[in-house]
Backbone as a chain_set.jsonl record, in Angstrom:
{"seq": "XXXXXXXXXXXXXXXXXXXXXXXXXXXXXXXXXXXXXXXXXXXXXXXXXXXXXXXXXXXXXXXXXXXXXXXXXXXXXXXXXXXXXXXXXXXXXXXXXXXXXXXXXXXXXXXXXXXXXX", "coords": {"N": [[16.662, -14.768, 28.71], [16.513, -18.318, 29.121], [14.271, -20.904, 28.486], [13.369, -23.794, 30.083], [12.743, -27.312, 29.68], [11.511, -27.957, 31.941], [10.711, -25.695, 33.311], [8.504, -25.751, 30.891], [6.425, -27.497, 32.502], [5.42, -26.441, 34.531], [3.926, -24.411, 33.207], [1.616, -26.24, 31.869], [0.568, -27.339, 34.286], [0.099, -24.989, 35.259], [-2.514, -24.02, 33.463], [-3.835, -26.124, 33.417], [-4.548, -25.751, 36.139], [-6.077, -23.777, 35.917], [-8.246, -24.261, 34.463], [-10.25, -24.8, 35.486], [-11.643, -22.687, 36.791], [-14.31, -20.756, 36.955], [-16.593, -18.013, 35.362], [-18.726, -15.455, 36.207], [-21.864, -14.52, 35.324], [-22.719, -13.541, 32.268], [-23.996, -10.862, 30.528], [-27.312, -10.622, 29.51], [-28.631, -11.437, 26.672], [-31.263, -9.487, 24.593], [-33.841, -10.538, 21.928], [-35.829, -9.191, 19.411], [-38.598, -9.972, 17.251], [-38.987, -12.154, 16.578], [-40.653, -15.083, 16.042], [-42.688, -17.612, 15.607], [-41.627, -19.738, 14.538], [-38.9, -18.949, 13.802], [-38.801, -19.567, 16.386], [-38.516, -22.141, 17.145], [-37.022, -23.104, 15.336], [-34.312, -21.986, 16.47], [-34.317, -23.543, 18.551], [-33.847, -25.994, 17.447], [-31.257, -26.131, 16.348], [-29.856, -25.383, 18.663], [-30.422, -27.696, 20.018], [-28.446, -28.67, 18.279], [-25.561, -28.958, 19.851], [-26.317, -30.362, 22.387], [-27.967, -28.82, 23.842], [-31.518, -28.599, 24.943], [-35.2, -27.815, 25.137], [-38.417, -26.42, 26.908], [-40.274, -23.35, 26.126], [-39.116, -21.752, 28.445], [-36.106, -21.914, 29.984], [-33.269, -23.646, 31.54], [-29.776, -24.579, 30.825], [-26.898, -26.794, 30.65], [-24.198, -27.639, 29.161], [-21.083, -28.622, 28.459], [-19.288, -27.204, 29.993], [-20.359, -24.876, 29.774], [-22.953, -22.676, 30.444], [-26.699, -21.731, 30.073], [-29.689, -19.513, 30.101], [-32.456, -18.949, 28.713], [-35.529, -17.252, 27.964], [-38.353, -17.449, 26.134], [-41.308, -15.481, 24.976], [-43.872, -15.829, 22.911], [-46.196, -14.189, 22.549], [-45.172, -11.734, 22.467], [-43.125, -11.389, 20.756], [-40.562, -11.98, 21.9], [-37.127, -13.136, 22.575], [-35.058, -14.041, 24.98], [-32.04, -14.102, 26.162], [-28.836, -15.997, 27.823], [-25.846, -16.3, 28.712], [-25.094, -18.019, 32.078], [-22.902, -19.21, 33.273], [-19.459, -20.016, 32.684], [-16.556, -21.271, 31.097], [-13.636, -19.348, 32.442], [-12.002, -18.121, 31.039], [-13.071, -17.907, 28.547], [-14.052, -15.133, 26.814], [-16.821, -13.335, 27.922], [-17.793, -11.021, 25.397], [-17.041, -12.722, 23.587], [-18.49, -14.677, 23.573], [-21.45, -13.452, 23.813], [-20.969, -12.284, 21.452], [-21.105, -14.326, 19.629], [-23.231, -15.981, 20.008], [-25.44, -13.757, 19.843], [-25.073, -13.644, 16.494], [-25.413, -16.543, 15.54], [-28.208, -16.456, 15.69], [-29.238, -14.072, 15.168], [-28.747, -15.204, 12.229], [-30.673, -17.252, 12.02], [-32.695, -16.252, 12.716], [-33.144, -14.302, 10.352], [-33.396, -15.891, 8.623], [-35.982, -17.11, 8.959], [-37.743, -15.655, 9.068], [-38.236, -14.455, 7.187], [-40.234, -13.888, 5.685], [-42.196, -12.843, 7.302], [-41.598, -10.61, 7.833], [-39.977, -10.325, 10.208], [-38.189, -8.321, 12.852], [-34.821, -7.444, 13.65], [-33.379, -7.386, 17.098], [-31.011, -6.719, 19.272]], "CA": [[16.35, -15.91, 29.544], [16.086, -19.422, 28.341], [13.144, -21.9, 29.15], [13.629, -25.094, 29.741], [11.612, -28.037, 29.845], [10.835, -28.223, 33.501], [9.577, -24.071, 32.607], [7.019, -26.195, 30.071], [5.746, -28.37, 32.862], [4.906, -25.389, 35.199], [2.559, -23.686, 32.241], [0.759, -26.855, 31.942], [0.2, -27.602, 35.48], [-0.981, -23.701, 35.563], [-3.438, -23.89, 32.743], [-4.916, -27.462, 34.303], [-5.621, -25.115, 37.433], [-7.173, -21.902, 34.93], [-9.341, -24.624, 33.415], [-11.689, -25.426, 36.957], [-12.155, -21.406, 37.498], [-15.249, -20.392, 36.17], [-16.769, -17.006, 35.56], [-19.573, -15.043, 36.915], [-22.77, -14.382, 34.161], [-22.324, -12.78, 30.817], [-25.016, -9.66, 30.206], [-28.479, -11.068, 28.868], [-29.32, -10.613, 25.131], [-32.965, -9.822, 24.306], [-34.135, -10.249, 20.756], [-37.565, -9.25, 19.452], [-39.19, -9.849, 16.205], [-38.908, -13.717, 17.073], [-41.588, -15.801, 15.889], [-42.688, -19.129, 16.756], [-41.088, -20.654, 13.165], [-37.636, -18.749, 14.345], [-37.707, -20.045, 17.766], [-38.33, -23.894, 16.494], [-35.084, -23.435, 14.219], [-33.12, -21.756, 17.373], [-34.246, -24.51, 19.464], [-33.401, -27.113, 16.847], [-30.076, -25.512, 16.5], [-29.271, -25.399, 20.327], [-29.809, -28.999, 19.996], [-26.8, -29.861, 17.786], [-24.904, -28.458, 21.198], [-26.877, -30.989, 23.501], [-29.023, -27.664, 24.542], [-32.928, -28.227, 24.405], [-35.739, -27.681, 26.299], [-39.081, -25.595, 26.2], [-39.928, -22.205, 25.93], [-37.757, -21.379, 28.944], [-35.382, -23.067, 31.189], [-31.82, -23.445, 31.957], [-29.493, -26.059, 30.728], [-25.512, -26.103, 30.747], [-23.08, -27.926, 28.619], [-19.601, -28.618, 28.288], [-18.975, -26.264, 30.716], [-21.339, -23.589, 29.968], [-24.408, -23.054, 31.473], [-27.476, -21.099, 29.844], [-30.838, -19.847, 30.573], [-33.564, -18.261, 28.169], [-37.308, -17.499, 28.184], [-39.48, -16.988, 24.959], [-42.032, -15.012, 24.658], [-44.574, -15.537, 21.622], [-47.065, -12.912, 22.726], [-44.777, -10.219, 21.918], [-42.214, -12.306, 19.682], [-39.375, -11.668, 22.37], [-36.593, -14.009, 23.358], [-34.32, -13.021, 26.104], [-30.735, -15.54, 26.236], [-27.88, -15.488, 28.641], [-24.644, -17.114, 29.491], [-25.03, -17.716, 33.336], [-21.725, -19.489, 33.765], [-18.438, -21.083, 31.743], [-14.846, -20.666, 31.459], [-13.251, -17.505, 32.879], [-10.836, -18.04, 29.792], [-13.797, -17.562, 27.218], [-14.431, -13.613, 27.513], [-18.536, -12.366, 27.26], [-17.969, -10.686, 24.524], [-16.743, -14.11, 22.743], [-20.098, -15.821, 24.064], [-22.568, -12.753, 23.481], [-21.181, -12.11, 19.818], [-21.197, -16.049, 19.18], [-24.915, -16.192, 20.484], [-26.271, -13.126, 18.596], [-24.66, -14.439, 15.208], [-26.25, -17.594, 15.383], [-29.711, -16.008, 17.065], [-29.855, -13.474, 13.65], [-28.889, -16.04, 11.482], [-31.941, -17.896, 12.153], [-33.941, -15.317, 12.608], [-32.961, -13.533, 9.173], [-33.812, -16.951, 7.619], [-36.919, -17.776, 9.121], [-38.359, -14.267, 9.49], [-38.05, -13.057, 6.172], [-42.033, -13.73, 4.874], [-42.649, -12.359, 8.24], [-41.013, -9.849, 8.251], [-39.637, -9.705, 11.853], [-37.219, -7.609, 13.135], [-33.613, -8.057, 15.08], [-33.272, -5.949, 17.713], [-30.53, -7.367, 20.083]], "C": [[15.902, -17.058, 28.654], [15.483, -19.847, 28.686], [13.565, -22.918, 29.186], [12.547, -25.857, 30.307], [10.701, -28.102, 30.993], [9.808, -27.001, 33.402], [8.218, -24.946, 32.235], [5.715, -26.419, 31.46], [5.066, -27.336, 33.684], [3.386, -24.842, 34.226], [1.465, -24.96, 32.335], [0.053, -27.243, 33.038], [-0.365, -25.982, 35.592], [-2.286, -23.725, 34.717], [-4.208, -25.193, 33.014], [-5.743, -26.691, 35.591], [-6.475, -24.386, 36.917], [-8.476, -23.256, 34.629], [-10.571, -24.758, 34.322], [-12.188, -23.946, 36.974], [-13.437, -21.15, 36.676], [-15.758, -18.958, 36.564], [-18.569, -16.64, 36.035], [-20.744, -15.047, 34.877], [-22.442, -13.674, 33.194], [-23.774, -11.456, 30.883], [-26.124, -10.686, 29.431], [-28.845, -10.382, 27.352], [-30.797, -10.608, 24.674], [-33.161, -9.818, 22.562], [-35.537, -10.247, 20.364], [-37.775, -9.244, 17.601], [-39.109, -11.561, 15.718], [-40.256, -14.614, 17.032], [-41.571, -16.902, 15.924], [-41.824, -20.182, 15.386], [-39.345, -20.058, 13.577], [-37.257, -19.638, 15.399], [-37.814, -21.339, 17.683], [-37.015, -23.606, 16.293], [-34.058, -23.256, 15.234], [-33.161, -22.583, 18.017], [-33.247, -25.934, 18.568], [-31.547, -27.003, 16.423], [-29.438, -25.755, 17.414], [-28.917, -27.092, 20.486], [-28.913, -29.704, 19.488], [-25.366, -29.299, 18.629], [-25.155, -29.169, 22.101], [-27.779, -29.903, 24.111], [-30.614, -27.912, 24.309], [-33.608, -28.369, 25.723], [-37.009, -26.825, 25.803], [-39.099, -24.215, 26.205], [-39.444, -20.887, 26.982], [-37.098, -22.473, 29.98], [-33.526, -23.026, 31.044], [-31.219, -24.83, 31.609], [-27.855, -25.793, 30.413], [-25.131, -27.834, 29.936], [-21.261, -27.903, 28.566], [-18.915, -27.753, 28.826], [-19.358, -24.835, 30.562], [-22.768, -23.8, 30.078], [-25.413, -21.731, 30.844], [-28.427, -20.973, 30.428], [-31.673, -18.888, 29.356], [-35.457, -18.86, 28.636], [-37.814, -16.588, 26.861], [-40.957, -16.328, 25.302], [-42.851, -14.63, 23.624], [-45.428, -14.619, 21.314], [-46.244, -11.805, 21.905], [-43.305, -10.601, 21.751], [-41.007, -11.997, 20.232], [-38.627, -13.208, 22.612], [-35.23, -13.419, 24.226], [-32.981, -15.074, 26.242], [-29.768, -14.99, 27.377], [-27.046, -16.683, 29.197], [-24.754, -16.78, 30.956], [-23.941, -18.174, 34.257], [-20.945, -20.041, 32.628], [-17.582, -20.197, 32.191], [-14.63, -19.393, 31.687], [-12.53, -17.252, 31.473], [-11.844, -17.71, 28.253], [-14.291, -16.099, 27.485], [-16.289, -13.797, 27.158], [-18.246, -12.367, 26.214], [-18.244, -11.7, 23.51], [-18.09, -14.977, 22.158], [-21.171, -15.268, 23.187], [-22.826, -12.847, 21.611], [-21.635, -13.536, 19.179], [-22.78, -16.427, 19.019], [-26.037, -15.536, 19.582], [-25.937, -13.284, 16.959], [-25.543, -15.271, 15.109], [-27.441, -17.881, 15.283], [-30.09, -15.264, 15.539], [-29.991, -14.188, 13.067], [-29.894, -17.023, 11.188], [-32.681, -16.988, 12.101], [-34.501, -14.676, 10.991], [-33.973, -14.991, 8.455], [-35.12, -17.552, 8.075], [-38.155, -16.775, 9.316], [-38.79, -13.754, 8.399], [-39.665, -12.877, 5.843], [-42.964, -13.087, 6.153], [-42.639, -10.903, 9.131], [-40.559, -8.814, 9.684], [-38.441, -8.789, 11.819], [-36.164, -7.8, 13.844], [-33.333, -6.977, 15.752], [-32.672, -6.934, 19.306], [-29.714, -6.905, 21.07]], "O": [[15.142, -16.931, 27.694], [15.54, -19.53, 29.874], [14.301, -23.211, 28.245], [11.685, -25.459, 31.09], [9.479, -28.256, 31.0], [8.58, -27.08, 33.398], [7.182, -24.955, 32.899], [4.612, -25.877, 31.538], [3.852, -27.369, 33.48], [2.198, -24.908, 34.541], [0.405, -24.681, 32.896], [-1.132, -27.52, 32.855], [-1.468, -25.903, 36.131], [-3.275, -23.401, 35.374], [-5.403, -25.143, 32.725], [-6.906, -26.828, 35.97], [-7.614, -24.292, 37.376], [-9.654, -22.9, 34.635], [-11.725, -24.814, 33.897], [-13.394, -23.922, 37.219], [-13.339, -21.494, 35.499], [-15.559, -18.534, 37.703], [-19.437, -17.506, 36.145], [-20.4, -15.428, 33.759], [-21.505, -12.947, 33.524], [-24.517, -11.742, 31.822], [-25.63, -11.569, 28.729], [-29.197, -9.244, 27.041], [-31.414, -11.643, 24.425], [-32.507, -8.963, 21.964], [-36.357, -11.055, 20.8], [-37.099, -8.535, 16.856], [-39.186, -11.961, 14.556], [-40.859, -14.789, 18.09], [-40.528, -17.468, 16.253], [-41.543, -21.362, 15.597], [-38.53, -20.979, 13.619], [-36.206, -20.255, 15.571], [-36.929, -21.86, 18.362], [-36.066, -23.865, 17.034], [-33.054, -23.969, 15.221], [-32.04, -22.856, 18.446], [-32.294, -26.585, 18.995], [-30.838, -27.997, 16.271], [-28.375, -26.354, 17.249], [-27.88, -27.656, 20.835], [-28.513, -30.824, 19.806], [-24.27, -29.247, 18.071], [-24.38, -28.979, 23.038], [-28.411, -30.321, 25.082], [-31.023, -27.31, 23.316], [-33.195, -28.742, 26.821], [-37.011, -26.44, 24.634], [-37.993, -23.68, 26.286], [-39.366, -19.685, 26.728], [-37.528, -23.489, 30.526], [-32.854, -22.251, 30.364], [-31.738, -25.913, 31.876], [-27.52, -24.695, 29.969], [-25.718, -28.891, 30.169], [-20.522, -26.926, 28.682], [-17.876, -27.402, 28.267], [-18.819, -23.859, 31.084], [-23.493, -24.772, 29.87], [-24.945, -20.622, 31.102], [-28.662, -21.802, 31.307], [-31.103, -17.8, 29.281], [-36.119, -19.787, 29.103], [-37.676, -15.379, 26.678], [-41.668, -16.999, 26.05], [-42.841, -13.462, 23.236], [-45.579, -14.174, 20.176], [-46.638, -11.178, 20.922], [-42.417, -10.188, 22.497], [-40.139, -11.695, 19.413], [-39.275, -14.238, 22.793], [-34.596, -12.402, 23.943], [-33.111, -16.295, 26.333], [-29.829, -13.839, 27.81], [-27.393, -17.657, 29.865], [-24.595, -15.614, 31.316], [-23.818, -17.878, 35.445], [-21.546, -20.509, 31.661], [-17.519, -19.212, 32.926], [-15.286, -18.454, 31.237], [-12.574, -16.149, 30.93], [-11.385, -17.367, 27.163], [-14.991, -15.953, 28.487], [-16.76, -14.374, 26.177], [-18.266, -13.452, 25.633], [-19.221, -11.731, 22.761], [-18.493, -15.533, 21.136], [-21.743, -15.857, 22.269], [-23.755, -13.136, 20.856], [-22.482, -13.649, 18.293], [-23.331, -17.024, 18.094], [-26.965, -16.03, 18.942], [-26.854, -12.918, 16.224], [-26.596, -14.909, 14.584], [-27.928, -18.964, 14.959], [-30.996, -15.697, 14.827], [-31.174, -14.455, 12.858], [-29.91, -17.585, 10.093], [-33.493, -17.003, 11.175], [-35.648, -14.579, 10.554], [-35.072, -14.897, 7.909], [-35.395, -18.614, 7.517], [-39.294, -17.098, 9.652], [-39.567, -12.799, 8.37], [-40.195, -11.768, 5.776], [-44.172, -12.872, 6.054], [-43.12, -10.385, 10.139], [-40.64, -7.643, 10.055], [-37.809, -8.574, 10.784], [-36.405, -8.414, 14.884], [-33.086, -5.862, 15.293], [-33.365, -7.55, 20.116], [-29.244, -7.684, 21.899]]}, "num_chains": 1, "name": "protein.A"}
């Protein structure tokens, strides 16, 4: 079977409709060994995304929508995709999130020696 152009115009007019659907919440990631010099850097981080806010609350972007709540008492932070594209899987989000979430942590933890536990 051959395609032809008119074929094209169909895909694009389908993937204009995929782009409005949005998906249900992603699983919540908790991380503990999160100290108050980590969760500065993750906040300051979030902000080169347009994401900030204090130490919890909900705030959505470019078509995704977060919510966390810190906990300094007992050096937890708890994250979670609560909406975006159907076309971006969880997994995509979660792994993306805890990458970024160690990566700070590792580097701001070390004389503190916190722990990642995600």
């Amino acid at each position: 079977m051959q395609l032809k152009f008119s074929d094209a115009r169909l895909s694009d007019n389908f993937i204009e409709t995929v782009r409005g659907w949005v998906m249900a919440g992603c699983e919540g990631l908790t991380f503990h060994g999160v100290n108050r010099a980590a969760w500065s850097a993750i906040k300051h981080a979030a902000g080169a995304y347009g994401i900030s806010g204090g130490d919890s609350g909900q705030a959505s972007r470019q078509g995704f929508s977060f919510s966390w709540s810190y906990h300094e008492s007992s050096k937890t932070l708890h994250l979670q995709c609560i909406d975006g594209p159907e076309l971006v899987p969880c997994s995509e989000i979660n792994a993306r999130l805890r990458a970024e979430v160690q990566q700070v942590i590792v580097a701001t933890n070390d004389a503190d020696g916190g722990t990642i536990i995600a």
